[in-house]
N, C-alpha and C positions, 0 to 999 in steps of 0.2 A: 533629560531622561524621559520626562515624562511626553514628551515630541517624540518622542524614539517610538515609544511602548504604541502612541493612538496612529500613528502610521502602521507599527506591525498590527496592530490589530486589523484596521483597515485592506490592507494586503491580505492579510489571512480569509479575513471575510468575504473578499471582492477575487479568490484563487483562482476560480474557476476562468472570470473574466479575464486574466491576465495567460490564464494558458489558451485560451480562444485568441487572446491580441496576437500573442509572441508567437502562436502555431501559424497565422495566417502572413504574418512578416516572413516568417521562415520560410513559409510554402510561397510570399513572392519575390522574396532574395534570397535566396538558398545559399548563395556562395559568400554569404555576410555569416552565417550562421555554421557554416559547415567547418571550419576550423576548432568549432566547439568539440568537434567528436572527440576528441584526447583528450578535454578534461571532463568527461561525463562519469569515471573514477573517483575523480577528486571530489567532482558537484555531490556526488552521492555520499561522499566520506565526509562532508561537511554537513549533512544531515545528519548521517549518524552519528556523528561530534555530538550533532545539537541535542541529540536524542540521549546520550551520555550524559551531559552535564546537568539534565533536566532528571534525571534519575533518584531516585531517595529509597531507603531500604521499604519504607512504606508504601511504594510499591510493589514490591513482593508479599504486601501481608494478606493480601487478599487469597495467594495461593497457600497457604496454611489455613485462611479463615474457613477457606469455603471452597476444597480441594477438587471436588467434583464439577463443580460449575467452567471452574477454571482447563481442567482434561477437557472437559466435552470442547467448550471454546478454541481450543489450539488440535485436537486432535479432528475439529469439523473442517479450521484451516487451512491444516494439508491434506484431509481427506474431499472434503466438498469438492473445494474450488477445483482441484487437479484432474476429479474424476469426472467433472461438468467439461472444461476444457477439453481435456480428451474424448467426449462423446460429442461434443461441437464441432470440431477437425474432422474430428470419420464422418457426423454426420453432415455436415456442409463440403464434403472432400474438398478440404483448403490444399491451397499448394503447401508445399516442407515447408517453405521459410516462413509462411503465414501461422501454421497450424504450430509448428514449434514455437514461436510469439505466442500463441497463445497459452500451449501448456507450461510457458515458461510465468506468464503471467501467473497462473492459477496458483505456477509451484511456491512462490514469495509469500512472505510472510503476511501479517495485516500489516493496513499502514496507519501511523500516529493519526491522521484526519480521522480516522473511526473513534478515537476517544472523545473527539468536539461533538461528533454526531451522535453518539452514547446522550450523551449530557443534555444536547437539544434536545434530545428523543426522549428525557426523562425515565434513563433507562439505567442499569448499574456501571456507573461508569467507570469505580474502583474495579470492578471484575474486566471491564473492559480495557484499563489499561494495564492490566497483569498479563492478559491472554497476549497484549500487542509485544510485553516487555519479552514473555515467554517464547511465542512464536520467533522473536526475529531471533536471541540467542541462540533458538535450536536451526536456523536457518542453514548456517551452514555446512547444518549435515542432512539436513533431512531436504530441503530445495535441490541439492545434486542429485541426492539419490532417486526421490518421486519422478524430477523431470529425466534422470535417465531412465527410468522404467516405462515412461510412457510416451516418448518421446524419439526412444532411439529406432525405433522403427522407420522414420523417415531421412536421417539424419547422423551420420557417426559423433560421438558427445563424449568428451574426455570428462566425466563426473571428477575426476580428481584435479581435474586445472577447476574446473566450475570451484570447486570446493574452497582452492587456495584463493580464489577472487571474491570471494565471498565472507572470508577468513578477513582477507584487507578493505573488502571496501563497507564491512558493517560491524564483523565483531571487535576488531581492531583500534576502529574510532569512538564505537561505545565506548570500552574499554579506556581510554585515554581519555574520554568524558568525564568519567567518572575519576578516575586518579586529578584529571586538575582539577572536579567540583571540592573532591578530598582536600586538595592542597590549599586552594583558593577559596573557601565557603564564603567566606564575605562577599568579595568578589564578586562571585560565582552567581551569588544568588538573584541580582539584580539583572546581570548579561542575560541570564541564561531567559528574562523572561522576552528579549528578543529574538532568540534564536529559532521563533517561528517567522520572521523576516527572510531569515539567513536561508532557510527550506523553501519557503515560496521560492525565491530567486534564482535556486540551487535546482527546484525541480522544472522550474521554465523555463531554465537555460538547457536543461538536457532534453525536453521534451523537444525544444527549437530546433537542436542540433539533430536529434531523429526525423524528424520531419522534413528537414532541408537536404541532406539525405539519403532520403528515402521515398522525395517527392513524386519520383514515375510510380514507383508503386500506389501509393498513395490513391493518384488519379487514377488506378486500373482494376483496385479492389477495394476501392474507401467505402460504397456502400455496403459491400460486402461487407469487412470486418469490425466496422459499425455496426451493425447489425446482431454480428456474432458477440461484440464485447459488451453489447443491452442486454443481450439474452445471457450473457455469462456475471454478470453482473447483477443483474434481479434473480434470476435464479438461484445464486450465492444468500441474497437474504432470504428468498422465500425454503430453501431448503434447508439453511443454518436455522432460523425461526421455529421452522416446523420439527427437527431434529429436536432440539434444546427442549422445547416443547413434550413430544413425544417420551424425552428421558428426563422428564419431573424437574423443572427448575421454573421458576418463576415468570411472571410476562417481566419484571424489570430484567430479571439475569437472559433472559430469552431475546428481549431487545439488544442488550446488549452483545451475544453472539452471532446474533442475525446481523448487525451493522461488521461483526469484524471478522466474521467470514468473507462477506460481500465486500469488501474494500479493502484492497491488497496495497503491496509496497510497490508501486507499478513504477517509481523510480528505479529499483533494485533489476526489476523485470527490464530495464529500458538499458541498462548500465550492461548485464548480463548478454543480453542480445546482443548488442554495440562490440561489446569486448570478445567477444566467443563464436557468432555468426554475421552472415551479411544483415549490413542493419534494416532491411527491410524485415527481419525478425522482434525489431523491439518497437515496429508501428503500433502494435495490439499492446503492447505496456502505455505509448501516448496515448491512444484513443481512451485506453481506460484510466489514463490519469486525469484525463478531460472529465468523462461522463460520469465516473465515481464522485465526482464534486461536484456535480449537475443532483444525479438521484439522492446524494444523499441525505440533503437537506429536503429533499420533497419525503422521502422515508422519514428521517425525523419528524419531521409536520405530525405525518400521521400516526406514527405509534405514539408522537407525545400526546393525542387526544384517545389512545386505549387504554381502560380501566384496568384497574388489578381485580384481583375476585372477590374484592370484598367491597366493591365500586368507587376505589379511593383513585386518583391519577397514582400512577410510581412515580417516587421520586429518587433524582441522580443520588447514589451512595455514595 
């Protein structure tokens, strides 16, 4: 077990490498990888399994302890990012299938990698993982609805299929997370500190399978939408930061909303594209599942060297 646990950790720490390896395999065998697209559903519901059985009610305490912190944090999540995204699109006039990737990215939830980076970042990482837990449960109502509002202008978008896919590929395996952590707790409680293995895997097989394809596109607007997914990506922390900021909560609680604004569930984003439009719409979910892992830990760096106001470092709650 204990070979199990220093490999997941290792994987976990080395993500970002291993979505650079598996995205450039894909992009130069694509028809080794392209078989993937049908279970890029499942790859996802296997994350949110993990994400279920990892769950304790003490998770939720944070949202009674300190109810404000918690609103600003999920109500920045699908306010921010969606409204950064969509003035990205208009202002770069991306094609439909690009520009809807991206406000599809925006609209997802945060993703669990923002709580590791909370915690580097010496930041509150209790509030930070309430906002993740909260955000994704409200996902599947509030992701169809934002991305139809801002979205269907390019694009006809059945907000109620989005719904029911969304219903299955995250609230549904939470959900049965939880009932087997309930059932199993013994168990439970050893597996589940693998199940950030089971995610890496989970999320570099789907990245693979987007990318293989989606490769002509790829080569036709990759600087472009790189580009786009830096600027929407730092701008998610520098605008969640300075928000949190602005409405009185702390440099730790502040940290911690700036990381989980700015780092979405770009699995969900990649899954959504794939299943509902042509997949050159879930490129902008790869790119920023790539570079979310790249900035984040450079973000960490440096908020874990900013003071609180009393010139103490914060430390992770």
């Amino acid at each position: 077990m204990q070979t199990l646990l220093k490999i997941t950790r290792f994987f976990s720490k080395t993500f970002a490498l291993w979505v650079l390896v598996f995205a450039y395999l894909a992009f130069q065998f694509p028809d080794t990888f392209k078989p993937l697209k049908d279970a890029i559903p499942y790859l996802l519901g296997l994350v949110m399994f993990g994400m279920g059985i990892t769950l304790t009610f003490n998770d939720f305490g944070e949202v009674f302890r300190h109810p404000k912190s918690v609103i600003i944090g999920v109500v920045g999540q699908f306010l921010i990012m969606p409204s950064i995204a969509f003035c990205l699109a208009k202002g770069f006039n991306l094609p439909p299938d690009l520009a809807i990737g991206v406000i599809l990215v925006g609209a997802c939830p945060g993703g669990t990698s923002s709580n590791v980076m909370t915690y580097l970042a010496k930041g509150n990482t209790a509030l930070s993982v309430a906002c993740t837990t909260i955000s994704t449960l409200l996902a599947p109502l509030l992701t169809p609805i934002i991305f139809y509002v801002l979205a269907s202008q390019w694009l006809e978008i059945d907000a109620a299929a989005m719904f029911v896919s969304v219903l299955k590929m995250v609230l549904f395996p939470i959900f049965l997370g939880l009932i087997v952590r309930a059932l199993f707790k013994k168990q439970i409680s050893q597996m589940s500190q693998t199940m950030p293995l089971v995610s890496v895997i989970s999320i570099v097989l789907i990245l693979s399978a987007v990318v293989a394809v989606s490769k002509d596109k790829i080569v036709e607007s990759g600087l472009l939408i790189f580009g786009v997914v830096v600027l929407h990506n730092c701008l998610g922390y520098l605008v969640g930061f300075g928000a949190a900021k602005l409405l009185g909560l702390n440099i730790a609680d502040s940290k911690a909303v700036s990381i989980e604004v700015g780092m979405q569930n770009s699995g969900l984003g990649a899954a959504l594209a794939a299943a509902h439009f042509d997949p050159v719409a879930a490129v902008p979910s790869a790119v920023f599942s790539f570079w979310h892992n790249v900035s984040g830990p450079i973000l960490a760096n440096i908020f874990s060297n900013m003071k609180n106001n009393d010139g103490k470092d914060d430390e992770a709650k």
